[in-house]
TIBA-372888 format. One record per residue: residue number from 1; residue in one letter; x, y, z of N, C-alpha, C in turn. Coordinates in Angstrom, 1 decimal, decimal comma. Layout:
// residues N
n|res|n_X|n_Y|n_Z|ca_X|ca_Y|ca_Z|c_X|c_Y|c_Z
NUM|A|X|Y|Z|X|Y|Z|X|Y|Z
...
//
This chain:
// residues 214
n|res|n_X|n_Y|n_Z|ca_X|ca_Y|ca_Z|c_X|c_Y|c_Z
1|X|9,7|18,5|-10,8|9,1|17,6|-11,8|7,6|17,6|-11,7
2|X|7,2|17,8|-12,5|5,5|17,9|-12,9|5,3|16,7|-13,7
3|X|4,9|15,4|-13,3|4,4|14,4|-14,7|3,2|14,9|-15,0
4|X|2,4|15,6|-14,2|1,0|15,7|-14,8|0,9|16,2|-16,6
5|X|2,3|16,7|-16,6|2,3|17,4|-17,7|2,7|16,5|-18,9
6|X|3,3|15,6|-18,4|4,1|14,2|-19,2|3,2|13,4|-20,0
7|X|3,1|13,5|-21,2|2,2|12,2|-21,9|3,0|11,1|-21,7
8|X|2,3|9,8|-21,4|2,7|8,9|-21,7|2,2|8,1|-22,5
9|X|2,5|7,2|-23,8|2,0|6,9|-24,5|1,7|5,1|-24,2
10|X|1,0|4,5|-25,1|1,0|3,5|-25,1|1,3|2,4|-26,3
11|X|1,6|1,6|-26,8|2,0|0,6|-27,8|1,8|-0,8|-27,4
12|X|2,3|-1,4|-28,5|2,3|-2,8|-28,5|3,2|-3,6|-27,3
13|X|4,5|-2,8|-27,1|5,8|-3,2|-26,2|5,4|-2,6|-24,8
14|X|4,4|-1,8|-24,9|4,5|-1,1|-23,3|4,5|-2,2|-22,0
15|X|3,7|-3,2|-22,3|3,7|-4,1|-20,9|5,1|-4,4|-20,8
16|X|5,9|-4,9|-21,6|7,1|-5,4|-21,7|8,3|-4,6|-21,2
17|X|8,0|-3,3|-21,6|8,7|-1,9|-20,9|8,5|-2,2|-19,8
18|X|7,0|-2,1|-19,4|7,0|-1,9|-17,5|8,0|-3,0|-16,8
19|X|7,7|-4,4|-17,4|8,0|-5,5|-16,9|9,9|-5,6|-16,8
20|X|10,2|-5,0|-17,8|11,5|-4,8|-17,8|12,2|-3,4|-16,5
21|X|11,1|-2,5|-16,4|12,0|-1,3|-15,8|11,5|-2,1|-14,3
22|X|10,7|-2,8|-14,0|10,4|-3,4|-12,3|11,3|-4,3|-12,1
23|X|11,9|-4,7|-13,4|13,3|-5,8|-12,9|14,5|-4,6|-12,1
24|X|14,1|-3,4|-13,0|16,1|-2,8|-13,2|15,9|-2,0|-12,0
25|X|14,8|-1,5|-11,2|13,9|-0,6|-10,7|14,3|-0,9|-9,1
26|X|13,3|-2,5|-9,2|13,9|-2,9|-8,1|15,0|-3,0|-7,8
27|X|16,4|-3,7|-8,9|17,5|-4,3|-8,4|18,3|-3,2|-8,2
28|X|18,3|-2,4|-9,1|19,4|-0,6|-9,0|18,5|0,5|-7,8
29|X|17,4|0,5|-7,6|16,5|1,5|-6,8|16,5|2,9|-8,5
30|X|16,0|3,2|-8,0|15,7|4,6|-8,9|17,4|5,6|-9,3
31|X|17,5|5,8|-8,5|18,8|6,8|-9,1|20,1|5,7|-9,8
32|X|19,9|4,5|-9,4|20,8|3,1|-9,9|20,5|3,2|-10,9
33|X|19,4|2,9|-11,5|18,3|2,5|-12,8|19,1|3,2|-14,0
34|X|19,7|2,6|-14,8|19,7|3,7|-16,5|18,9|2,9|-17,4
35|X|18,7|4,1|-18,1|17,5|3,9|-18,8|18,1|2,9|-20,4
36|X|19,4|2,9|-20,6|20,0|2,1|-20,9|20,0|0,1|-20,4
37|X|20,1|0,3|-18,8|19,5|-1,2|-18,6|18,3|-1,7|-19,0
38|X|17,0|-0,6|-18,5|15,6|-0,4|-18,5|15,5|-1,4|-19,9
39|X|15,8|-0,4|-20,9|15,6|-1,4|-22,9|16,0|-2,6|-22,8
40|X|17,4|-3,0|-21,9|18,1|-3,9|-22,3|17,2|-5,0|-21,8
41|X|16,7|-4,6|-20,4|15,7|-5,9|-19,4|14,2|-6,0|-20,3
42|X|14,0|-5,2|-20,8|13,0|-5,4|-21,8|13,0|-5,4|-23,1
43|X|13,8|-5,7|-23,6|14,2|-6,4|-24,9|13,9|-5,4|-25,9
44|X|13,9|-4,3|-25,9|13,6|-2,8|-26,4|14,5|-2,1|-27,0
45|X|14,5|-1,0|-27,7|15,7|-0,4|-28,1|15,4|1,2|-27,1
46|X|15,9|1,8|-26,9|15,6|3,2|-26,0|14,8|4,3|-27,0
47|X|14,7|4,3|-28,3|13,6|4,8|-29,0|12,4|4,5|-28,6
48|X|12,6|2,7|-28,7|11,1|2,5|-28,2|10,2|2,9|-26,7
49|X|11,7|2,9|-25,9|11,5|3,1|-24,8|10,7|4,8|-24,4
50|X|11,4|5,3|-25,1|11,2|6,9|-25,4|10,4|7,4|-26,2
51|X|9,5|6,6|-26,9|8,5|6,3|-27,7|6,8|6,2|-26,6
52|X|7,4|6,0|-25,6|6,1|5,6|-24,7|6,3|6,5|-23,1
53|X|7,4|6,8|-23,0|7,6|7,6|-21,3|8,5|8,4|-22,0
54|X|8,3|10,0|-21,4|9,0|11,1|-21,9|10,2|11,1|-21,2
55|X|10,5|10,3|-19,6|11,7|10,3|-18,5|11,9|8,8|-17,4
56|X|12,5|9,0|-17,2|13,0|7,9|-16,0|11,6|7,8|-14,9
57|X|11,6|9,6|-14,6|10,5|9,2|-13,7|9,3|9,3|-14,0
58|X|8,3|9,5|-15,0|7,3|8,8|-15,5|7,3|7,3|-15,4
59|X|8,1|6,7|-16,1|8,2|5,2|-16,2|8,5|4,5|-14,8
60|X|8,9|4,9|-14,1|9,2|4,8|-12,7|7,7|4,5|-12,2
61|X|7,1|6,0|-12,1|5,5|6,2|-11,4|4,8|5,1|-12,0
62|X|4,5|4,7|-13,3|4,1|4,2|-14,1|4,0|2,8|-13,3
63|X|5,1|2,1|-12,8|5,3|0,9|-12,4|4,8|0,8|-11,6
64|X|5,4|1,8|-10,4|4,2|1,5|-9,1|3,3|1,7|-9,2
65|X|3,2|2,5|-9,7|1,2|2,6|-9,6|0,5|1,4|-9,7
66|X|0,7|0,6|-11,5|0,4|-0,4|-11,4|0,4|-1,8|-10,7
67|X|1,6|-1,7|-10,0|2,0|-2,9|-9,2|0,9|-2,4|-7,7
68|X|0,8|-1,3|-7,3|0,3|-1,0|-5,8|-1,2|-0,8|-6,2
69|X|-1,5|-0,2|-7,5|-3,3|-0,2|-7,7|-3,8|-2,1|-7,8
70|X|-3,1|-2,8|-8,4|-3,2|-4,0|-8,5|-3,7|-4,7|-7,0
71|X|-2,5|-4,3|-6,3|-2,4|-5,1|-4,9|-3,8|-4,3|-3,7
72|X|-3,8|-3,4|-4,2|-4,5|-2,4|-3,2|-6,5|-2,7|-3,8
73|X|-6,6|-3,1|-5,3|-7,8|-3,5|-5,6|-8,6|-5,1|-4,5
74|X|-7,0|-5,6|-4,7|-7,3|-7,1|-4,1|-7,8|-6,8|-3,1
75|X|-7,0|-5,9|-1,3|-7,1|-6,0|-0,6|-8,5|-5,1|-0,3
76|X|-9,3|-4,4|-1,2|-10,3|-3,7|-1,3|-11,3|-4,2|-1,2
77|X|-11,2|-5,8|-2,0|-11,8|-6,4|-2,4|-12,9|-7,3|-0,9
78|X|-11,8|-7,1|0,3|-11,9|-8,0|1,5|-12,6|-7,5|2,4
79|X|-13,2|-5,8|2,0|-14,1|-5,3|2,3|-15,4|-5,3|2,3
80|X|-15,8|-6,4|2,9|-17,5|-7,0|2,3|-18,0|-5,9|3,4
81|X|-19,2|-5,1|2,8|-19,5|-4,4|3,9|-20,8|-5,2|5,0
82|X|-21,4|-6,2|4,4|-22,0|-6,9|5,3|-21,5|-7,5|6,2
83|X|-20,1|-8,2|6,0|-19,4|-8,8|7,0|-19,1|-7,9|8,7
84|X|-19,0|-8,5|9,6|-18,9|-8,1|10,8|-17,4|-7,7|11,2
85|X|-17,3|-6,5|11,5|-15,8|-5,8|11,5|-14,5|-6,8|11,9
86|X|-14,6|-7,5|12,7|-13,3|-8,3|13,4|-13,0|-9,2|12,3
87|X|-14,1|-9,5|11,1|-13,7|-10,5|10,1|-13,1|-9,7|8,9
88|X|-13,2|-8,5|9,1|-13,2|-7,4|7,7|-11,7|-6,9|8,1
89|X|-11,7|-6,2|9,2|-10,1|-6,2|9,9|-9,1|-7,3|9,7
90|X|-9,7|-8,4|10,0|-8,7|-9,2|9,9|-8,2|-9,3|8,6
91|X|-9,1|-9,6|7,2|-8,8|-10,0|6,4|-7,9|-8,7|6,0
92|X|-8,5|-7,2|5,7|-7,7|-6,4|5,7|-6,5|-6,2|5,4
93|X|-6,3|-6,2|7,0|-4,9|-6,0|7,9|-4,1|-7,3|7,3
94|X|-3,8|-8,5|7,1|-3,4|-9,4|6,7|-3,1|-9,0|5,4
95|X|-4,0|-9,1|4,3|-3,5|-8,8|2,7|-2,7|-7,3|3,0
96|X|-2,8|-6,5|3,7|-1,9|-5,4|3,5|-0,6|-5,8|4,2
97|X|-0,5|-6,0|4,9|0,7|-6,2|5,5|1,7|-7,6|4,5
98|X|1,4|-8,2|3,8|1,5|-9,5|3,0|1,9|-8,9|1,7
99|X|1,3|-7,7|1,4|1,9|-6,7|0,2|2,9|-6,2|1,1
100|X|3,1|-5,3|1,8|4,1|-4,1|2,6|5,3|-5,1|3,1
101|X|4,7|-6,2|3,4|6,5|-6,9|3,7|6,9|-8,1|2,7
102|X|6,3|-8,1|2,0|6,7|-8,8|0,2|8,3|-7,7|-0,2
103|X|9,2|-8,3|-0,5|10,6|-7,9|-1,2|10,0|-6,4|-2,4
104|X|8,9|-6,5|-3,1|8,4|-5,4|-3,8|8,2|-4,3|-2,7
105|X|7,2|-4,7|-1,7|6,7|-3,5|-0,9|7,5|-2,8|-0,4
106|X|8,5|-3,5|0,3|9,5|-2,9|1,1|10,8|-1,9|0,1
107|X|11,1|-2,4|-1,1|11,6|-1,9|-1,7|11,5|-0,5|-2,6
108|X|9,5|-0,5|-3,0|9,2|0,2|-3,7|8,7|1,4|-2,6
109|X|8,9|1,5|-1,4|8,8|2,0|-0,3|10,1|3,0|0,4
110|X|11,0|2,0|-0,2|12,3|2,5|-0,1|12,6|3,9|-0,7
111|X|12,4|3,3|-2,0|12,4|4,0|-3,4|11,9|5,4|-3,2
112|X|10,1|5,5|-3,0|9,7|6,7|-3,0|10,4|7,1|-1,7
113|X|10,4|6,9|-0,3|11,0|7,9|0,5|12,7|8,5|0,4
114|X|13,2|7,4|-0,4|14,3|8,4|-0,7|14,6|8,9|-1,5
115|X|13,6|9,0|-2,6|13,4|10,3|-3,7|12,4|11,2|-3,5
116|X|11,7|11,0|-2,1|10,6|12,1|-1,9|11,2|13,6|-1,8
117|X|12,5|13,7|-1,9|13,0|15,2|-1,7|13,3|15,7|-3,4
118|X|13,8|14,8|-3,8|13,9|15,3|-5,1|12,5|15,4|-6,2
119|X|11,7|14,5|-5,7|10,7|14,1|-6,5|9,3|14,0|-5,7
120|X|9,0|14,9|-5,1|8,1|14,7|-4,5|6,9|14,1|-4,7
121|X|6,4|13,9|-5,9|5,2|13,6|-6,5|5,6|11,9|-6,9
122|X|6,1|11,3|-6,8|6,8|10,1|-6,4|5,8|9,1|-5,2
123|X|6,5|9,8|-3,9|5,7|9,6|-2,9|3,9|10,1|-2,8
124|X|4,0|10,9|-3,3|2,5|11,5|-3,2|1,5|10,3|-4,1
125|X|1,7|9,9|-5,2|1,1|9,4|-6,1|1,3|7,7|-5,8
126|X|2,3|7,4|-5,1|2,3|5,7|-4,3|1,2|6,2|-3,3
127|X|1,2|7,1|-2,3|0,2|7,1|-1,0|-1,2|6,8|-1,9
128|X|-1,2|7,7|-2,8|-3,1|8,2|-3,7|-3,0|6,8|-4,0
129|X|-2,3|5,9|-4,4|-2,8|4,8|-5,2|-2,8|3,9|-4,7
130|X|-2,2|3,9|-3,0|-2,2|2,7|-2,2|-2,9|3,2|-1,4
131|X|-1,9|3,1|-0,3|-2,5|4,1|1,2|-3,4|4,5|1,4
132|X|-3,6|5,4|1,1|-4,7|6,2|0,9|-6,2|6,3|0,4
133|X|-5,9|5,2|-0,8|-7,0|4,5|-1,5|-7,8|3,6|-0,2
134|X|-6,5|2,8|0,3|-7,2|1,7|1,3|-7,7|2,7|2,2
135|X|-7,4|3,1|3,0|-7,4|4,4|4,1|-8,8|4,7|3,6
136|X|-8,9|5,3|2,5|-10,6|5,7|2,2|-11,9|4,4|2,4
137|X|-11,4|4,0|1,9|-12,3|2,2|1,7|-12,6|2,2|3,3
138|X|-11,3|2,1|4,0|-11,6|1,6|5,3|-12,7|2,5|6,2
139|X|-12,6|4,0|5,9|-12,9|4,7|6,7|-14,5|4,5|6,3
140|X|-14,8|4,4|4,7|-16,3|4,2|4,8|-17,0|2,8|5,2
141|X|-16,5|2,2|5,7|-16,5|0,4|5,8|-16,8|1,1|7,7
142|X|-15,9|1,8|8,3|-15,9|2,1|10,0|-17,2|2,9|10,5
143|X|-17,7|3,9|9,2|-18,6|4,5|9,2|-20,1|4,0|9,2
144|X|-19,8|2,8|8,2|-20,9|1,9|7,9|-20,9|1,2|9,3
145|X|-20,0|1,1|9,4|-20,4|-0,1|11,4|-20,3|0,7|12,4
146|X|-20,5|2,1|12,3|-20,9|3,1|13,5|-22,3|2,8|13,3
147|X|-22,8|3,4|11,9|-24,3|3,7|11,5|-25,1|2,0|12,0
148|X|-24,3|1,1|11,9|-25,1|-0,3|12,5|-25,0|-0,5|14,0
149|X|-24,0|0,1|14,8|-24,3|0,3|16,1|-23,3|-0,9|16,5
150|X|-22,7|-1,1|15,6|-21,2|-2,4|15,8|-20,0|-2,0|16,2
151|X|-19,7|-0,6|16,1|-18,4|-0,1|16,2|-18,7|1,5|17,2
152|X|-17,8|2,1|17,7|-18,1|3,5|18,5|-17,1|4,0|18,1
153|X|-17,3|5,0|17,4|-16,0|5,7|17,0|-16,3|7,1|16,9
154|X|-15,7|8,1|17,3|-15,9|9,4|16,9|-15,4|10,2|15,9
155|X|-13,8|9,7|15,6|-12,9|10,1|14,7|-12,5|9,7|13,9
156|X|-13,6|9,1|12,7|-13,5|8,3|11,3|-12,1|8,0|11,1
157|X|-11,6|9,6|10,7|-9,9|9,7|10,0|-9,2|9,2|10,9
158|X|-8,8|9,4|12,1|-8,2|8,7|13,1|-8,3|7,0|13,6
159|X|-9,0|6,8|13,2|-9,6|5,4|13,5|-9,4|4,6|12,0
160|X|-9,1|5,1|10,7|-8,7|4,9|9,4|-7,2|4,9|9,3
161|X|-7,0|5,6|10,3|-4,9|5,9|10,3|-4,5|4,8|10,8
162|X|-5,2|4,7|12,6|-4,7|4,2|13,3|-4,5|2,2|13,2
163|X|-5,6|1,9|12,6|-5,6|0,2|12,5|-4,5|-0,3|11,5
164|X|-4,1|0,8|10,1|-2,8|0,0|9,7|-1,7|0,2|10,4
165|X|-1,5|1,2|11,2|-0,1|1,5|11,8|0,2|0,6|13,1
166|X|-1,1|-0,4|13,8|-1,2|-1,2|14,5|-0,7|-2,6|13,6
167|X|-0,8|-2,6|12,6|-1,2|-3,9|11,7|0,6|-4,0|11,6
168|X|1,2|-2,8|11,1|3,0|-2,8|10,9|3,6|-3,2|12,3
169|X|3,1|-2,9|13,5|4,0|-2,9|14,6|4,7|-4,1|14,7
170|X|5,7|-3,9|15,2|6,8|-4,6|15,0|7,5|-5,4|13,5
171|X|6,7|-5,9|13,1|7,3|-6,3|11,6|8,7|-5,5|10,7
172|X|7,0|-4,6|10,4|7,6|-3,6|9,1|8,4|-2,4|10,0
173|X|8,9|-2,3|10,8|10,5|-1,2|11,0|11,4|-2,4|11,1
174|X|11,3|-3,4|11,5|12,6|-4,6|11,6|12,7|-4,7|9,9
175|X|11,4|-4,7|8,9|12,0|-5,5|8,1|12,7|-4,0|6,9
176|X|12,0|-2,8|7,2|12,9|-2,0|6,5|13,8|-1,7|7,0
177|X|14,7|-1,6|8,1|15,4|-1,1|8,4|16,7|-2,5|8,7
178|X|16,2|-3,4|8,1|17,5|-4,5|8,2|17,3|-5,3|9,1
179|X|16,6|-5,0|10,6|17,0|-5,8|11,5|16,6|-7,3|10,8
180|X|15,1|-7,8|10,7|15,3|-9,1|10,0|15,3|-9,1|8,7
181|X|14,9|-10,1|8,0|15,2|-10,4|7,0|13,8|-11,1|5,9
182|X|13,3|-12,1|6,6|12,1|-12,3|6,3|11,1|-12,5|7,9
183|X|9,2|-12,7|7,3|8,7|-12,8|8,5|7,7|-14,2|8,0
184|X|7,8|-15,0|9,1|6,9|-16,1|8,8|5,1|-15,2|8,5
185|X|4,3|-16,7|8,1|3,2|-16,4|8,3|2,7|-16,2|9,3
186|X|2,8|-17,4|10,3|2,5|-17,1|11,7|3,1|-15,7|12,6
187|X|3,7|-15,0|12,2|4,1|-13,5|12,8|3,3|-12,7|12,1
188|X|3,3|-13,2|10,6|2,0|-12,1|10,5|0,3|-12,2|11,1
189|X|0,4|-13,5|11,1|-1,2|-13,3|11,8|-1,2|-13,1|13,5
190|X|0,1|-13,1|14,3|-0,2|-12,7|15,4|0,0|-11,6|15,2
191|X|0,6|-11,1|14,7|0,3|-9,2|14,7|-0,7|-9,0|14,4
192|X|-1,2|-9,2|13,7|-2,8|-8,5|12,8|-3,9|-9,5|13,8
193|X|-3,5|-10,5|14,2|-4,7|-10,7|15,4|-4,6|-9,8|16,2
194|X|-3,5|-9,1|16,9|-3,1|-8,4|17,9|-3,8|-6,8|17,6
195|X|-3,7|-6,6|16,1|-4,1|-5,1|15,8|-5,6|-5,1|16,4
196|X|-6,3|-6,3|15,6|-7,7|-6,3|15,5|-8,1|-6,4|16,9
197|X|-7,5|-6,8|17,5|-8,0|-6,9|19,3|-7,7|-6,0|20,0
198|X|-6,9|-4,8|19,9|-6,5|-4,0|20,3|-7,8|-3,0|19,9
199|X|-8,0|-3,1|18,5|-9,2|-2,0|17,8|-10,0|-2,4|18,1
200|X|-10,7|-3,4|18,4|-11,7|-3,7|18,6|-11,8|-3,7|20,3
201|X|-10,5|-3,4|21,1|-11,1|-3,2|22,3|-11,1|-1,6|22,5
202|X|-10,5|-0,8|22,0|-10,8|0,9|22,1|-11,9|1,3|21,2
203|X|-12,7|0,2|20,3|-13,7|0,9|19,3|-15,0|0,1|19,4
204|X|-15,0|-1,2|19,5|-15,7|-2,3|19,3|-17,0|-1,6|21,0
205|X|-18,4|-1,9|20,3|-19,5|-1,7|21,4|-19,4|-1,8|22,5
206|X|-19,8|-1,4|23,8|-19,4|-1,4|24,8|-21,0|-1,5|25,2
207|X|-21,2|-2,4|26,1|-21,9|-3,1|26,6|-22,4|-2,1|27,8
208|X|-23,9|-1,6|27,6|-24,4|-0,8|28,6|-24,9|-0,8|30,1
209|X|-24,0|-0,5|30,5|-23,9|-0,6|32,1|-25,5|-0,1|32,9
210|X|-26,8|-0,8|32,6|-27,4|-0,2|33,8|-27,3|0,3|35,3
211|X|-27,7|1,5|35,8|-27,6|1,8|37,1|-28,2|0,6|38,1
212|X|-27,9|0,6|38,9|-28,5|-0,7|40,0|-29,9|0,7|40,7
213|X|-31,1|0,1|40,8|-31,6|0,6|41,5|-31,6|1,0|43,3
214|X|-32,2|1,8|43,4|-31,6|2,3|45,2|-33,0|1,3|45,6
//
């Protein structure tokens, strides 16, 4: 599947389409989904529907995108680059993880990795519009607080990977994979306090040891 090639159109009903296929999307997952329920949850007839998305998985990409560009602007947003990194991390690491273990995140998460074989461009286009988006933001925000002499880092991209994958620990594998169920607030802020203290003790300045004279 190539959507690049896919027009999609737009109309009067299109919001109403999206809003309808995130109901059927979420509740069936993608291969559940007929494009039959899709009209029915948005009050549509499948002309119309077919009137605006050439396939299931256009309309599909369509949703997430918008639902993860939406979420991913916010947490962008928490990037003041004047702020001092442990306040920028924190806030960060918090709105992301607040999307990623939200009933949407985890599900729309689901979705692309188990159609990443069939549909590869699925997964690729949630990373570009989430992930990856943030991952960029972040890495020029680490760069910015090398160049101020606040941060020590050698390996931008590494140091851009490593702080969300600190930010998931423990949570996000218990909550995709079943073991819990939901996570308080307070678990999310001792993890993400825990990320940011951890990063900031393998990255954060290090205080220059003068020699003692003889």
């Amino acid at each position: 599947m190539n959507t690049h090639n896919l027009v999609i159109r737009r109309g009067r009903k299109f919001d109403q389409v999206i809003d309808g296929a995130r109901d059927v999307f979420l509740r069936d997952g993608f291969e559940g989904a007929s494009v039959d329920d899709i009209a029915r949850a948005a009050g549509v007839s499948k002309a119309t529907l077919y009137s605006y998305f050439p396939d299931k998985a256009s309309l599909f990409m369509e949703m997430a995108t918008q639902e993860v560009q939406t979420h991913t602007q916010q947490m962008v947003q928490s990037v003041v680059p004047d702020d001092p990194p442990e306040k920028v991390l924190l806030r960060t690491g918090r709105g992301m993880m607040c999307f990623m273990l939200t009933d949407f995140g985890r599900r729309i998460f689901r979705i692309c990795v188990a159609e990443a074989d069939r549909f590869p461009e699925l997964g690729r286009r949630f990373y570009e519009m989430g992930p990856g988006y943030l991952r960029g933001q972040l890495r020029d925000y680490l760069e910015l607080c090398v160049s101020r002499g606040e941060l020590q880092i050698e390996d931008l991209d590494l140091a851009a990977d490593q702080f969300p994958e600190l930010c998931k620990a423990e949570l996000f594998p218990k909550l995709v994979f079943g073991v819990i169920e939901d996570v308080s607030e307070a678990e999310i802020d001792r993890v993400v306090h825990g990320a940011v203290h951890a990063f900031m003790t393998c990255y954060g300045r290090k205080p220059r040891v003068e020699k003692a004279r003889k």
